[in-house]
C-alpha positions as CSV (number, residue, x, y, z in Angstrom):
1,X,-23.5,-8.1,3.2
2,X,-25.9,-5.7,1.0
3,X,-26.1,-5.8,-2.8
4,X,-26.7,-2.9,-5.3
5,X,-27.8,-2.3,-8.5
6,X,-24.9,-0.7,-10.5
7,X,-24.4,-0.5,-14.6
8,X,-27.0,-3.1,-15.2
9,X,-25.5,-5.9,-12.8
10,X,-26.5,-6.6,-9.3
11,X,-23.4,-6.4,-7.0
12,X,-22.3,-7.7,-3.3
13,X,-20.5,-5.3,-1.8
14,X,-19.7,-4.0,2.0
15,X,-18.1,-0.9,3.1
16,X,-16.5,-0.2,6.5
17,X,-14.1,1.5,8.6
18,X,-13.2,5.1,9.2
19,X,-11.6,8.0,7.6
20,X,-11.7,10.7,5.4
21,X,-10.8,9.2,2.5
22,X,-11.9,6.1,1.0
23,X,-10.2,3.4,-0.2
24,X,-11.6,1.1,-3.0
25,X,-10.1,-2.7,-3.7
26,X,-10.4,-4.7,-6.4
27,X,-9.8,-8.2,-6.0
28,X,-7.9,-10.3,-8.0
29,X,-9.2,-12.6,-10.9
30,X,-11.2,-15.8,-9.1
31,X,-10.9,-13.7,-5.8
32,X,-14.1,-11.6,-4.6
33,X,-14.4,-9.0,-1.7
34,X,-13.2,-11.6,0.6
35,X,-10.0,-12.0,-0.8
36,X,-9.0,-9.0,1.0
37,X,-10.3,-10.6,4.7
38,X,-6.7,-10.4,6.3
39,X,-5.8,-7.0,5.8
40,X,-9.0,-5.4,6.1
41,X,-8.6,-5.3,10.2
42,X,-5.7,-2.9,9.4
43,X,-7.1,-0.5,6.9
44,X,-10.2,0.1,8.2
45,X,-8.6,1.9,11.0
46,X,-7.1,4.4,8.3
47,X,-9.7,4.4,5.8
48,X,-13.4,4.1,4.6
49,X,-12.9,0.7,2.8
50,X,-15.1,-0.3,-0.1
51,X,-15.2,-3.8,-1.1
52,X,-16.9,-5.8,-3.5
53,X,-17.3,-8.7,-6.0
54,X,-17.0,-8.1,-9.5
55,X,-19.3,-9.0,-12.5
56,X,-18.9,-12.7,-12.6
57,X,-17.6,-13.4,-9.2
58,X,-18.3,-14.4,-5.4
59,X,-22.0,-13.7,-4.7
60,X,-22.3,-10.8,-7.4
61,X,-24.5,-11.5,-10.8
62,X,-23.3,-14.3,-12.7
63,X,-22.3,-14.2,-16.6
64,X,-21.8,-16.1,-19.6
65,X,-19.4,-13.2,-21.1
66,X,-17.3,-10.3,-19.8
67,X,-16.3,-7.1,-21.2
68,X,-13.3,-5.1,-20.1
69,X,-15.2,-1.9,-20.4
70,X,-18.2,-3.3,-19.1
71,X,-16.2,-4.5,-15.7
72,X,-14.4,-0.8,-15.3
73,X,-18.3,0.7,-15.6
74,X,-19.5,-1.8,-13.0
75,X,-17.1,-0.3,-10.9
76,X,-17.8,3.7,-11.6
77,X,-21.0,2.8,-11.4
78,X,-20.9,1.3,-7.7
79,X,-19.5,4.1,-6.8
80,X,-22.5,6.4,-7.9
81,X,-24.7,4.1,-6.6
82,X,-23.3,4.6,-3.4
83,X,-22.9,8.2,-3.5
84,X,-19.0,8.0,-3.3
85,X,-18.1,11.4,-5.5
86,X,-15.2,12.7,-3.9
87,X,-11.4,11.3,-5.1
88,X,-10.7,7.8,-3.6
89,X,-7.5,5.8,-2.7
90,X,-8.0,2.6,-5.2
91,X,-5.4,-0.4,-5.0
92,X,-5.6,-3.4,-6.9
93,X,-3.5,-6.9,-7.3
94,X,-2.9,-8.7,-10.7
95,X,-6.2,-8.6,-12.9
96,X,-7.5,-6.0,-9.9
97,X,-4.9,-4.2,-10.7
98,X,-5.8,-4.1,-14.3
99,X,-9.6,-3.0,-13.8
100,X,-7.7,-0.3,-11.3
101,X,-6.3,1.0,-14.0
102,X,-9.4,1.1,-16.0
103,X,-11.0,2.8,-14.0
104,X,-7.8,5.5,-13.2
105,X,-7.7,6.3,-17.2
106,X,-11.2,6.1,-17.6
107,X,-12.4,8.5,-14.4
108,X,-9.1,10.3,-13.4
109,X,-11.0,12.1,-11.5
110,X,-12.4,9.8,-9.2
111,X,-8.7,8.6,-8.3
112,X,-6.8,10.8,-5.4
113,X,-4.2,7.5,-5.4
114,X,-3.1,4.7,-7.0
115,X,-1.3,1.2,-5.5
116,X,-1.1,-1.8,-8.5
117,X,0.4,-5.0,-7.9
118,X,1.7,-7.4,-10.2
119,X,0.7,-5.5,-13.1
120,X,0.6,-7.0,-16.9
121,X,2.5,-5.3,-19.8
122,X,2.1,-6.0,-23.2
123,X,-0.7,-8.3,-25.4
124,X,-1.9,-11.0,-23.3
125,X,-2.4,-12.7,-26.5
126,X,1.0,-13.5,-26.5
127,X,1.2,-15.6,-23.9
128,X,-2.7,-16.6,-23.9
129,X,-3.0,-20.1,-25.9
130,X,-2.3,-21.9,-22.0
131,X,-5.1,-19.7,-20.5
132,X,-7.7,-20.4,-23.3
133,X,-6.9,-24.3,-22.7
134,X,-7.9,-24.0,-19.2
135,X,-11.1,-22.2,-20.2
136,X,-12.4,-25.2,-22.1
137,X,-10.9,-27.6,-19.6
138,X,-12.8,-25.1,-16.9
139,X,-15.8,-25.6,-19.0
140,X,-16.0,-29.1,-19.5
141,X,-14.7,-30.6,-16.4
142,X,-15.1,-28.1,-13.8
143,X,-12.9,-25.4,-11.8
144,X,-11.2,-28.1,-9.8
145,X,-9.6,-29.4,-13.0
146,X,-7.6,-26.6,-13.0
147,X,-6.7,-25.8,-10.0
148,X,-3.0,-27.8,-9.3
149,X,-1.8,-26.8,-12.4
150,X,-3.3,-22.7,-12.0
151,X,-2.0,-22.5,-8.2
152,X,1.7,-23.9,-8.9
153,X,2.4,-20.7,-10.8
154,X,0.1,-18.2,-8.6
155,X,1.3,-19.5,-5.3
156,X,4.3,-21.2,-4.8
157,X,5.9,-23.1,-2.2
158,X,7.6,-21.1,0.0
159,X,4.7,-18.9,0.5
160,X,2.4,-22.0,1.0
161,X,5.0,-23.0,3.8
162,X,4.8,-19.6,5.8
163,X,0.7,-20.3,5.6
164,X,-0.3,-23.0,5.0
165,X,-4.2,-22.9,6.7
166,X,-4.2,-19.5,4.7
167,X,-3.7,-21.1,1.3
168,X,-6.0,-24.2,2.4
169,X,-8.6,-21.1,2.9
170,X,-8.0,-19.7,-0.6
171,X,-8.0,-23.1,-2.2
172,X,-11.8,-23.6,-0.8
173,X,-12.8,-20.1,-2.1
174,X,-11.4,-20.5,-5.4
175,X,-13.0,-23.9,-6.2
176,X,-16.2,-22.3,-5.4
177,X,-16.0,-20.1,-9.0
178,X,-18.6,-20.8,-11.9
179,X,-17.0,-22.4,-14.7
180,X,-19.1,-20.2,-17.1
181,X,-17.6,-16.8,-15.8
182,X,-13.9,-17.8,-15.2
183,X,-14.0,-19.3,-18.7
184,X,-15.6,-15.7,-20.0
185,X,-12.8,-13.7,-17.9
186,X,-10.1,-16.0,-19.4
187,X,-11.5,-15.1,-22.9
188,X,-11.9,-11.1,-22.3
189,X,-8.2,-10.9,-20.5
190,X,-6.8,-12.5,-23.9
191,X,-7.3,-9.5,-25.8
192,X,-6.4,-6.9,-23.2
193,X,-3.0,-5.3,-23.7
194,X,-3.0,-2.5,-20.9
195,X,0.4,-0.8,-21.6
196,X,-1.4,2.1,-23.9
197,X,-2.9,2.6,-20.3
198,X,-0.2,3.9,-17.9
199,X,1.1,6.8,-20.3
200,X,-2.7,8.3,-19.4
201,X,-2.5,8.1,-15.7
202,X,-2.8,11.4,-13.7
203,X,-2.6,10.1,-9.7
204,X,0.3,9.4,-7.7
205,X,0.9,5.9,-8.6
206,X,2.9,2.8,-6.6
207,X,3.9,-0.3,-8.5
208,X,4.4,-3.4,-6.9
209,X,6.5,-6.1,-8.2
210,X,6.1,-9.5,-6.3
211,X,9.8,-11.3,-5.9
212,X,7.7,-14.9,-6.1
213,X,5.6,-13.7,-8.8
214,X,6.0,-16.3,-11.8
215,X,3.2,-15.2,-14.0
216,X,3.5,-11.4,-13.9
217,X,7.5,-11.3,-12.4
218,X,9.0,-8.3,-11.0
219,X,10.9,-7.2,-14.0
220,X,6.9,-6.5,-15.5
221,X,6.1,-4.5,-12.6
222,X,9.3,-2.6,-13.2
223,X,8.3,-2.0,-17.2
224,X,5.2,-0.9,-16.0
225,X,6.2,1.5,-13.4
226,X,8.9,3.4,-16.1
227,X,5.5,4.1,-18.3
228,X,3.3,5.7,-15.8
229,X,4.3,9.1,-15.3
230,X,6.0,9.9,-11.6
231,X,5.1,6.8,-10.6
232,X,7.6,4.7,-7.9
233,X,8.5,1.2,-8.3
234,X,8.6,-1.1,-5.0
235,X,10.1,-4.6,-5.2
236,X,8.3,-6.4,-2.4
237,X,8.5,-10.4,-0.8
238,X,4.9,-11.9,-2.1
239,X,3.6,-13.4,-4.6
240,X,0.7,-13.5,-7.6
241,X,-1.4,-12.4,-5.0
242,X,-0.1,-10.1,-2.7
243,X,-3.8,-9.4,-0.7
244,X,-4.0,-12.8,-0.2
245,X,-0.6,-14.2,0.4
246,X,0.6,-11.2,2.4
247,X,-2.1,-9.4,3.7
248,X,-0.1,-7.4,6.9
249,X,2.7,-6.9,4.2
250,X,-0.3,-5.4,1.6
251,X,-2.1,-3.7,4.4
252,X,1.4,-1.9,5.6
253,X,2.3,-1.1,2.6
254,X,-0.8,0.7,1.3
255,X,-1.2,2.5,4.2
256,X,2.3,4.4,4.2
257,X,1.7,5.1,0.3
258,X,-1.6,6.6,1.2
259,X,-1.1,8.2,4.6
260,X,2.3,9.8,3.0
């Protein structure tokens, strides 16, 4: 997989399939491009997929700090690099789907369509004291000090239980983070409230809300859909992580939104 200079950071990134149109996924946060391995064999028959690993993440250039609008450049600016000017499909799940929407308010122009799952509404601050805890736990003892406790709210039971060589496989990826930039994504997330966003975006939007979704639950999802001008609201049976947890469900789903 090839890397590219883009805004100042060196990024992994691989782009396949077919199609007119382009479709660019962001992956969620502690994922990276591979997070989206078990749908990609279905959209790349629709699309021209772009993949990649954020600032911070997988195999692109490691941090100490983030900055929201630094991430949503990265982004724009991969897309430059790689000549990709014409108006793109762009779905995202939990924190992808907040950078989606960075990038949507930021460069409406560079959006033809827009599919968010598990979406945040409101301060993170509010609910944030837990997730700066397990920064400094992160920090001082390492990503696998955190992972029970992180994974029994982002992926429970009953969707380990359909999968359970498919959450094994995420388990083994996750670990694999840098304690300095999951702390530093932790930190930036904190003071991101994203609901001034959706008022501002132009595209033909779908919202996902995730039925086993603990940490950013359905009703959120809802909320968030009601604020973003003609977009439609889809309750759907996943989880935190819908790329990951449900990829054929993610895959089908995108596809009639963007085929329609």
């Amino acid at each position: 997989m090839p890397w590219i200079q883009a805004n100042g950071a060196s990024l992994r990134y691989t782009l396949s399939g077919s199609g007119q149109n382009t479709l660019v996924l962001v992956h969620e946060a502690g994922g990276c491009l591979d997070s989206y391995d078990e749908a990609l064999p279905y959209l790349e028959k629709h699309f021209q997929v772009l993949r990649y690993d954020q600032r911070g993440f997988g195999f692109s250039e490691k941090v100490r700090a983030l900055d929201f609008e630094e991430v949503v450049a990265d982004l724009a600016g991969l897309l430059d690099a790689l000549n990709i000017h014409q108006p793109a499909y762009f779905a995202g799940c939990a924190m992808g789907a907040d950078f989606a929407v960075g990038l949507a308010t930021r460069h409406p122009q560079r959006v033809k369509k827009l599919v968010i799952a598990s979406p945040s509404f409101g301060p993170n601050a509010a609910r944030g004291p837990q997730s700066l805890e397990r920064a400094v736990l992160v920090e001082r003892e390492g990503i696998r000090s955190a992972m029970n406790d992180s994974h029994t709210r982002s992926y429970p039971e009953v969707l380990r239980s359909k999968n359970q060589d498919r959450f094994n496989r995420y388990q083994a990826r996750w670990v694999c983070n840098t304690p300095a930039s999951f702390s530093a994504l932790a930190r930036m997330m904190h003071g991101i409230d994203m609901t001034p966003e959706y008022e501002k975006i132009k595209s033909p939007t779908l919202v996902l809300g995730a039925q086993y979704d603990v940490q950013r639950p359905p009703e959120i999802a809802e909320k968030v859909a009601h604020s973003i001008p003609g977009a439609i609201y889809q309750l759907t049976e996943t989880g935190h992580f819908m790329n990951v947890q449900t990829p054929d469900l993610f895959a089908k789903t995108l596809i009639d939104f963007f085929k329609d």
